[in-house]
C-alpha positions as CSV (number, residue, x, y, z in Angstrom):
1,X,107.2,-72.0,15.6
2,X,103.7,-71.6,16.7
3,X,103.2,-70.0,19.8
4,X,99.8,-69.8,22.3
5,X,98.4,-73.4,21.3
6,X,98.6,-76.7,20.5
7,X,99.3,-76.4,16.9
8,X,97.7,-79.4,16.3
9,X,94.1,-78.8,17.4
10,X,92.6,-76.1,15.1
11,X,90.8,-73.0,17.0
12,X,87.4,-73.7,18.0
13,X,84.3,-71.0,17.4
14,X,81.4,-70.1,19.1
15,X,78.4,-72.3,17.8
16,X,76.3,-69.7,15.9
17,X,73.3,-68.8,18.6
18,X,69.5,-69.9,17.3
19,X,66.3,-68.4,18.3
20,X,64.1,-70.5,20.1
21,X,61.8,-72.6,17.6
22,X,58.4,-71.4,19.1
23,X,58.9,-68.0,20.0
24,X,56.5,-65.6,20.7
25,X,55.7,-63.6,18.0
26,X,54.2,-60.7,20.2
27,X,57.1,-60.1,22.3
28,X,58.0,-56.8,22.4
29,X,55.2,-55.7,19.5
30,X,52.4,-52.7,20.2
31,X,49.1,-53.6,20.6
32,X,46.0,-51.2,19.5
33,X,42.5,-51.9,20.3
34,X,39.2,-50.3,19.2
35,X,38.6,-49.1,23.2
36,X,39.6,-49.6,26.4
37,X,37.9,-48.5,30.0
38,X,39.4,-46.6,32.7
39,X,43.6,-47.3,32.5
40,X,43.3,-50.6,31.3
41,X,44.7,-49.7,28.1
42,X,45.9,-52.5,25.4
43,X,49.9,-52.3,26.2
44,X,48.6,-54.3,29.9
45,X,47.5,-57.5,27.4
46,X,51.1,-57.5,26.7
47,X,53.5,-56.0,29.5
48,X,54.8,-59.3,30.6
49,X,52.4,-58.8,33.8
50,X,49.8,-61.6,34.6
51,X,48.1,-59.4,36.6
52,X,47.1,-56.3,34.9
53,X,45.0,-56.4,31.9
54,X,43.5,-54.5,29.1
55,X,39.6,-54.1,29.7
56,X,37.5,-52.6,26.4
57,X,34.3,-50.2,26.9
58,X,31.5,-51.8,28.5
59,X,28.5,-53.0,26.5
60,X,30.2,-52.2,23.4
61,X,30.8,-55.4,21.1
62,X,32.6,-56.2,19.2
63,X,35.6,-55.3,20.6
64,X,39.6,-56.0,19.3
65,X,43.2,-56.8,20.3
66,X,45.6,-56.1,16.7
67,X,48.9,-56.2,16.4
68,X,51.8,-55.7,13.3
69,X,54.0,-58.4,14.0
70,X,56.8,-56.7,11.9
71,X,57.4,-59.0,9.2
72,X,55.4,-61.8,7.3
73,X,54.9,-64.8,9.4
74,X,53.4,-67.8,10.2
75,X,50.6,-68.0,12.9
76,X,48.9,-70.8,13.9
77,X,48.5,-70.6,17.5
78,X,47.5,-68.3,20.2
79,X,47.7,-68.3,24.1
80,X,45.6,-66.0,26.1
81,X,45.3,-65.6,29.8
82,X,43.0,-63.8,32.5
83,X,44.7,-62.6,36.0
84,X,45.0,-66.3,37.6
85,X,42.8,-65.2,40.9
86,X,39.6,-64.1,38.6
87,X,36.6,-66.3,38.5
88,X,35.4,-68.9,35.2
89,X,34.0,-67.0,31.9
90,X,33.6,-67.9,28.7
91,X,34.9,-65.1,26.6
92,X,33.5,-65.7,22.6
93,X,36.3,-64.8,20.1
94,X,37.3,-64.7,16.6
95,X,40.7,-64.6,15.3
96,X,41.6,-63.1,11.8
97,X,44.9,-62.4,10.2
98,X,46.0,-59.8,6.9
99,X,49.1,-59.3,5.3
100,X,48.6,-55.5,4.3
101,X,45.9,-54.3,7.3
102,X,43.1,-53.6,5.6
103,X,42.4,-56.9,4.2
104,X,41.5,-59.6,6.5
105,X,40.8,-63.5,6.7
106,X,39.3,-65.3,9.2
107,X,42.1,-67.6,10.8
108,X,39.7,-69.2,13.1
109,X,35.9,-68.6,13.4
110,X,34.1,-67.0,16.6
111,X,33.5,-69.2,18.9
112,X,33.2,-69.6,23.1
113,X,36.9,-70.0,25.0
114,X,36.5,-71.0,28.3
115,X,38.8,-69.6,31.4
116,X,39.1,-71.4,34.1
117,X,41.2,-70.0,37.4
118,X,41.7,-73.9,37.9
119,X,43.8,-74.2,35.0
120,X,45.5,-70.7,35.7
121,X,43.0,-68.9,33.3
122,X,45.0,-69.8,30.1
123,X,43.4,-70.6,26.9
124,X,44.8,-72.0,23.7
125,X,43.4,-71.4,20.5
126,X,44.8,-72.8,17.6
127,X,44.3,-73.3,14.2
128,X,45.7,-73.9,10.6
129,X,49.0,-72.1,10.0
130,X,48.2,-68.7,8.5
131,X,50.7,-66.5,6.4
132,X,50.2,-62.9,8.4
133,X,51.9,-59.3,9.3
134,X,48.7,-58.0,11.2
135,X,46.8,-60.2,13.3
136,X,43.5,-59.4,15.4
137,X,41.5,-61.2,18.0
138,X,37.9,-59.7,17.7
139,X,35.7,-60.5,20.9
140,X,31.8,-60.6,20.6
141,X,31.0,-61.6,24.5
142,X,32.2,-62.2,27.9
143,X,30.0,-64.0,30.6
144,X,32.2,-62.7,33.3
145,X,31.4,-59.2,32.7
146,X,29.7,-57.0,29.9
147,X,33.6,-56.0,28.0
148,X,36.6,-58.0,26.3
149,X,39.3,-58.6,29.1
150,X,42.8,-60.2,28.5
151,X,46.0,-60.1,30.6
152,X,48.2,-61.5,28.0
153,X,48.0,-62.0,24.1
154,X,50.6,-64.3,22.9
155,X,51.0,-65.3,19.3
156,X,53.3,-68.6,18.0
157,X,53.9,-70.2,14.3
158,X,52.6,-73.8,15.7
């Protein structure tokens, strides 16, 4: 005799859980950059907090963001944001990806992304799906002011 069930219905399990198809790849991964002014270090372009922000040394470009992602992966798309209250730039950028960290490949040529606080300061740059472990955003200008600025580096396969 069977006891504590319908004997009849066999047990059920707990659907196995899946990570989220177009997660960040950045989340939770050290930044380094090649300056920063003041306290606006790298770690505020990724501490979950719109409104601080890494900020390199002045007059100095090129300037970058890098990052190990931890693993080989696909990358094919980045977001980027400014504080939402800070007035239109044009911040010119290059993106550029290497599976060893001394080697890299352009993922996506230099060119002009326009912030707007209209559209909550959030660009998207994307570009053909590149096989990576490092990843680094070099900036070359900023018409807002004379350094590289970001608030938030995000990183996705598509």
């Amino acid at each position: 005799m069977l006891t504590g069930g319908n004997p009849t219905t066999p047990p059920t399990s707990t659907p196995p859980t899946t990570p989220p198809a177009n997660q960040n790849l950045l989340a939770g991964r050290t930044l380094t950059a090649t300056s920063h002014a003041d306290v606006y270090s790298e770690s505020r372009a990724n501490d979950g907090d719109p409104n601080s922000y890494w900020e390199s040394a002045n007059n100095a470009f090129p300037q970058s963001l890098s990052a190990d992602l931890g693993s080989q992966s696909t990358v094919g798309r980045l977001v980027l944001r400014l504080p939402a209250g800070w007035g239109a730039r044009t911040e010119t950028l290059s993106v550029l990806t290497s599976t060893d960290g001394t080697n890299w490949t352009t993922a996506k040529a230099s060119a002009g992304y326009g912030f707007d606080p209209a559209t909550g300061n959030t660009v998207t740059v994307a570009f053909p799906g590149a096989s990576a472990r490092y990843l680094r955003v070099t900036f070359t200008g900023n018409t807002g002011w004379p350094a590289a600025q970001l608030s938030d580096l995000q990183a996705f396969s598509s």
